[in-house]
Structures are given as structure tokens and as C-alpha cells.
N, CA, C and O atoms as a DFTB+ gen file, in Angstrom:
300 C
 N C O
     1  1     -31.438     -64.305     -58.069
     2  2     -31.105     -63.325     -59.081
     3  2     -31.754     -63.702     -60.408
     4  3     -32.075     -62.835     -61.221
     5  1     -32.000     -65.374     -60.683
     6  2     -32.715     -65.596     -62.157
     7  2     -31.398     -65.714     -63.187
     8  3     -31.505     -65.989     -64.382
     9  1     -30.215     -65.469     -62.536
    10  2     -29.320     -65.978     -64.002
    11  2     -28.962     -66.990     -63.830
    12  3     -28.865     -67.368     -62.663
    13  1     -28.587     -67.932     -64.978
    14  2     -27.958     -68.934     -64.479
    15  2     -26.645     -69.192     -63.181
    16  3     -26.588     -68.025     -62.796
    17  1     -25.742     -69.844     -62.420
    18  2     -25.526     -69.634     -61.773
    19  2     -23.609     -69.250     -62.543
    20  3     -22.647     -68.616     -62.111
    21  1     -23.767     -69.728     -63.306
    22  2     -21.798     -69.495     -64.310
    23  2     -22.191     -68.084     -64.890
    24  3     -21.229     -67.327     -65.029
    25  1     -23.396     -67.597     -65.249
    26  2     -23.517     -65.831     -65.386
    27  2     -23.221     -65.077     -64.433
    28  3     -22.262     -64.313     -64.546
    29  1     -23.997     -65.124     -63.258
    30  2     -23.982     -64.877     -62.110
    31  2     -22.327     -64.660     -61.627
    32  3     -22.015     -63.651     -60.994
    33  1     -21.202     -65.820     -62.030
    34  2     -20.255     -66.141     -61.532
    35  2     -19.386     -65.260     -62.815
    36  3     -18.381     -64.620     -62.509
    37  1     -19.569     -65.277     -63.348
    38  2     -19.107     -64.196     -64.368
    39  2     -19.287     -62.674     -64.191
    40  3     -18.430     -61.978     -64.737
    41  1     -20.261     -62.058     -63.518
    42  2     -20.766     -60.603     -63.433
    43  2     -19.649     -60.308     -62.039
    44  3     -18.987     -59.282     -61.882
    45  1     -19.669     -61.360     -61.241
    46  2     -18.946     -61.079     -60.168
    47  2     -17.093     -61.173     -60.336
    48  3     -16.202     -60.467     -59.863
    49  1     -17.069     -62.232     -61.118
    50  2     -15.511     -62.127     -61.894
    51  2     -15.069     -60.763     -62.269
    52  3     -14.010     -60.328     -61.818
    53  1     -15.907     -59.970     -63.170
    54  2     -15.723     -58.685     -63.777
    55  2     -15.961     -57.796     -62.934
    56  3     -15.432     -56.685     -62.927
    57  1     -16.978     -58.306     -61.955
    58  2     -16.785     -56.788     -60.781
    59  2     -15.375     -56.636     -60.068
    60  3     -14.806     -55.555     -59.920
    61  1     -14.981     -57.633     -59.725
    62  2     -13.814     -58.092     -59.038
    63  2     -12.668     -57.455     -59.472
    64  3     -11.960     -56.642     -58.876
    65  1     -12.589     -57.826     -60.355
    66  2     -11.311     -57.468     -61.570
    67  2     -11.071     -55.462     -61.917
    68  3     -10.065     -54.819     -62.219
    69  1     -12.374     -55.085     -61.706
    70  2     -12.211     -53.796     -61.921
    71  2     -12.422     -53.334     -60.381
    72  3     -12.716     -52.153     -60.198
    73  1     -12.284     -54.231     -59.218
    74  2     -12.032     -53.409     -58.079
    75  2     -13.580     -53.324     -57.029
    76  3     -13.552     -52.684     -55.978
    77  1     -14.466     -53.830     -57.351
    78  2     -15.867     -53.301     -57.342
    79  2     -15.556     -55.112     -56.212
    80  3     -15.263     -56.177     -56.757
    81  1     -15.712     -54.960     -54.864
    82  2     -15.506     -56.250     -54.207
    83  2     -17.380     -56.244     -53.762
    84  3     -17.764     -57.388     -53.515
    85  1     -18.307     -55.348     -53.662
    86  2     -19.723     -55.472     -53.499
    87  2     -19.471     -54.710     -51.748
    88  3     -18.513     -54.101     -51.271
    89  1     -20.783     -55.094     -51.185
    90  2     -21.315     -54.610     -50.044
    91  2     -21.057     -55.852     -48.876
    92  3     -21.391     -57.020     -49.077
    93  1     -20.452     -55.407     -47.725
    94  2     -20.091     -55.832     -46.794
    95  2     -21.794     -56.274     -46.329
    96  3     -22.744     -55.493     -46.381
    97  1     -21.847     -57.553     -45.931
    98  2     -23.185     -57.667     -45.476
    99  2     -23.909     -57.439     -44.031
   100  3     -25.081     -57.528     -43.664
   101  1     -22.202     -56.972     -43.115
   102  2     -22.568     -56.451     -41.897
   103  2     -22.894     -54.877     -41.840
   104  3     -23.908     -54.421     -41.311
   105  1     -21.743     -53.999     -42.550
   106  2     -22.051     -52.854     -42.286
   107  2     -22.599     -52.047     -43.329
   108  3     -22.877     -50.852     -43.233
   109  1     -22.778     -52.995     -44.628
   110  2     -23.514     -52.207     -45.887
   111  2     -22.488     -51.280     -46.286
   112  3     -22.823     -50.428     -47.109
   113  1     -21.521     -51.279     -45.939
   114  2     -20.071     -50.641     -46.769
   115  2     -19.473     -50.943     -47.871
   116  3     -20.283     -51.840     -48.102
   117  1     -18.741     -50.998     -48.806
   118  2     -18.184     -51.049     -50.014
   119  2     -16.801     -52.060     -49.064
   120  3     -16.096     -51.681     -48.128
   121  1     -16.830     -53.356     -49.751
   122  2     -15.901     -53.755     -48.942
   123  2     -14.341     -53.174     -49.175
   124  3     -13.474     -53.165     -48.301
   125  1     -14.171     -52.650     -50.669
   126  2     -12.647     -52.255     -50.578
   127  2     -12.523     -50.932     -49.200
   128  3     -11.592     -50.734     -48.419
   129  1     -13.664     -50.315     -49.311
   130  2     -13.260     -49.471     -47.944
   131  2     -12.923     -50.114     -46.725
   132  3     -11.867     -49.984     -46.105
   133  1     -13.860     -50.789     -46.441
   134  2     -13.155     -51.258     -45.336
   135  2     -12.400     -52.393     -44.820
   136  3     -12.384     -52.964     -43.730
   137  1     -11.625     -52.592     -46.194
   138  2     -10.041     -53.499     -46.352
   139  2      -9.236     -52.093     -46.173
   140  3      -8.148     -52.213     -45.609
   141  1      -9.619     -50.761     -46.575
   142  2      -8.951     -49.882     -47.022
   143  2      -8.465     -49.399     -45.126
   144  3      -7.322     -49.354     -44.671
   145  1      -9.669     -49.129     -44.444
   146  2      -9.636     -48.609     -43.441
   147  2      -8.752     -50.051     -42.060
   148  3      -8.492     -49.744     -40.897
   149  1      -8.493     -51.421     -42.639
   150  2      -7.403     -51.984     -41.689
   151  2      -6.322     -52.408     -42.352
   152  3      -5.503     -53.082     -41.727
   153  1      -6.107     -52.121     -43.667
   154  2      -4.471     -52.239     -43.552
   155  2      -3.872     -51.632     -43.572
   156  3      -3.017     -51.946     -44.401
   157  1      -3.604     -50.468     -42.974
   158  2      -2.367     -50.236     -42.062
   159  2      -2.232     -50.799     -41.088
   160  3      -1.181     -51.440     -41.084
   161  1      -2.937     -50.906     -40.002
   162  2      -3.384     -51.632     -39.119
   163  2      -2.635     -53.079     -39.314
   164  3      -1.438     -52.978     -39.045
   165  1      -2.953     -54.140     -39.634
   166  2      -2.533     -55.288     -40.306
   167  2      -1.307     -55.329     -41.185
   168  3      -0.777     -56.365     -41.587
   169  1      -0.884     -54.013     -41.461
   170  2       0.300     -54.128     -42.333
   171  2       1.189     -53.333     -40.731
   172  3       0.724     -54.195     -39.985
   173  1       1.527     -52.971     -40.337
   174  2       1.732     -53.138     -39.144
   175  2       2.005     -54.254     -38.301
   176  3       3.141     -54.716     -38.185
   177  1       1.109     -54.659     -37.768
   178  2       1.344     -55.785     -36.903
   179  2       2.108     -56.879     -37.987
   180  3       3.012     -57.601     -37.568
   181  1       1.694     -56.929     -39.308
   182  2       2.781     -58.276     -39.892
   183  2       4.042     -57.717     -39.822
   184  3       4.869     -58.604     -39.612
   185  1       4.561     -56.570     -39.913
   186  2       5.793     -55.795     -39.830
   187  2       6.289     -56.049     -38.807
   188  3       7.490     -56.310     -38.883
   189  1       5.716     -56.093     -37.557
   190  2       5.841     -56.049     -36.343
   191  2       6.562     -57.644     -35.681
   192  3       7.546     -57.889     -34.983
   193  1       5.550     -58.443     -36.289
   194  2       5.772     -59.942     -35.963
   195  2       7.162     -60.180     -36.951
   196  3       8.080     -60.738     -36.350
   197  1       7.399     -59.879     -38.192
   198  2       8.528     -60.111     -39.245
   199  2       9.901     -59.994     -38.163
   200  3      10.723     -60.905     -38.068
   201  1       9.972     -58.881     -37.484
   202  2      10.911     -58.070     -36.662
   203  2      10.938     -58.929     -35.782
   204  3      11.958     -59.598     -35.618
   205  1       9.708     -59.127     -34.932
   206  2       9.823     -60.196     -33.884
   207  2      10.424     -61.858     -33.898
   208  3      10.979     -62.381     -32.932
   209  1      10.203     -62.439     -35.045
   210  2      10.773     -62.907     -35.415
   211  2      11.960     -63.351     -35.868
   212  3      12.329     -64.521     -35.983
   213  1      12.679     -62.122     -36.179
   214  2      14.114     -62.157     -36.666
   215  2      14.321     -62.149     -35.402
   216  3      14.416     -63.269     -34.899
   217  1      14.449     -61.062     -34.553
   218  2      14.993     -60.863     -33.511
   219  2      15.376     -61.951     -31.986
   220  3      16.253     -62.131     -31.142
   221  1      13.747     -62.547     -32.488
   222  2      14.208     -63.889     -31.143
   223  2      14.650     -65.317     -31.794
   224  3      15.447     -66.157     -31.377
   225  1      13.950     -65.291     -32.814
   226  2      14.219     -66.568     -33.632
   227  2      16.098     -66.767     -34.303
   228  3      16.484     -67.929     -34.427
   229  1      16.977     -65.758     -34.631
   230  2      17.781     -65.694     -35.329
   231  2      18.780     -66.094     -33.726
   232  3      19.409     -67.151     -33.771
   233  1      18.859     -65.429     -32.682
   234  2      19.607     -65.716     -31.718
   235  2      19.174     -67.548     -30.565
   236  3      19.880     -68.265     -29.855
   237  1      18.004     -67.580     -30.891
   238  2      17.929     -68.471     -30.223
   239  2      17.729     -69.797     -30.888
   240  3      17.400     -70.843     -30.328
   241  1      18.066     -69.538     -32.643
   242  2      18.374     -70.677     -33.334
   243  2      20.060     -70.954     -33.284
   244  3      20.692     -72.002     -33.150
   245  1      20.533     -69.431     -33.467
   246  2      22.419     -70.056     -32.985
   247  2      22.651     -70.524     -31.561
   248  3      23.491     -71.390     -31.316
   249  1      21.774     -69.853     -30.450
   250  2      22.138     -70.742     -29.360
   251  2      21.884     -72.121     -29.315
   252  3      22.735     -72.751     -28.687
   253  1      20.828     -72.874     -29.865
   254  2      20.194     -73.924     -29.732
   255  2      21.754     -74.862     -30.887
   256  3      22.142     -76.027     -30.804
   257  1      22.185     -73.886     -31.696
   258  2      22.647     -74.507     -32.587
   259  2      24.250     -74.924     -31.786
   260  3      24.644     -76.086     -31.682
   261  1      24.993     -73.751     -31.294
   262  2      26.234     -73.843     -30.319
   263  2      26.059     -74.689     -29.402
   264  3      26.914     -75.571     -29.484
   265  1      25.268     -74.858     -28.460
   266  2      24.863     -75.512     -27.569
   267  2      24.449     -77.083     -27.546
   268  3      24.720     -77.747     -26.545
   269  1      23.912     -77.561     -28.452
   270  2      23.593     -78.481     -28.792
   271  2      24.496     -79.541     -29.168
   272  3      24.184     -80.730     -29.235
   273  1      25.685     -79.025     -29.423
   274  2      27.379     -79.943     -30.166
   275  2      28.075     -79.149     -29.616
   276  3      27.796     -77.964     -29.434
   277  1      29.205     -79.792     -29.241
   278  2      31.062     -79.162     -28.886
   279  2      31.322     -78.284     -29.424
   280  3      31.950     -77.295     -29.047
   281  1      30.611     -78.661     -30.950
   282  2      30.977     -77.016     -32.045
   283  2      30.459     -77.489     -33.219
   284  3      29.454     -78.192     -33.110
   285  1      30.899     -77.280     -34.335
   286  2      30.502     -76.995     -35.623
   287  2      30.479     -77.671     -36.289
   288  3      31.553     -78.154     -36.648
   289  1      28.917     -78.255     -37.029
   290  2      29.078     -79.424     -37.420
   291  2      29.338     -79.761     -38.877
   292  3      28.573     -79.554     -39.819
   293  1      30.454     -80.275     -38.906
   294  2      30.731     -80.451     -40.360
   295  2      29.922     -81.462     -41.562
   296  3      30.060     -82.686     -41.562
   297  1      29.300     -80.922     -42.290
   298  2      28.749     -81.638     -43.194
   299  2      29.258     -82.611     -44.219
   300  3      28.472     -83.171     -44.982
């Protein structure tokens, strides 16, 4: 590019900041588009796993927890 390399690192700071992420170097796309076009996608599946999580993790931490002692362990 010919600028120094902290200019350089500066032009890209300010692109950043106003949203401007540059060109995807695979598909020559605007990368906020195509952050734009998978998260739902990705916001999804983390939704998905959050749920999954509660759901097996919350019962099979009280079983592990009942099971493990006579009963309840006093601190």
C-alpha cells in the first residue's frame, strides 16, 4: 500500500468503527453481508445448544448430586 504500517492500521481502525469490515477475500463480498447472511443461522444453533444444555445438564447435575451421598450435604 506505501503507508507506513500504524497508518495503514489506522485507516482500517476507522473503517471498522463505521461498519465498513472490507472484502471477503474468498467471495469478494462485503464481509458485514455475509456475517449478515449466517447469523440467524448461528444465532440459532447457540439458542439451541443454551436449551440443550439446561435441559440435560440441570437434571443430570441433581442426579449425580442425590446419588452420589445419602442426601444433602451440609456445608
Amino acid at each position: 500500500m506505501g503507508l507506513p504500517l500504524v497508518t495503514q492500521y489506522a485507516h482500517f481502525a476507522r473503517d471498522v468503527l463505521h461498519g465498513n469490515l472490507g472484502l471477503s477475500l474468498q467471495s469478494q463480498q462485503p464481509v458485514t453481508q455475509e456475517i449478515g447472511e449466517r447469523l440467524p443461522y448461528t444465532l440459532a444453533l447457540a439458542v439451541l445448544a443454551y436449551f440443550l444444555a439446561i435441559v440435560i445438564g440441570v437434571p443430570a447435575g441433581m442426579m449425580g448430586r442425590f446419588t452420589a451421598t445419602a442426601g444433602p450435604i451440609m456445608a
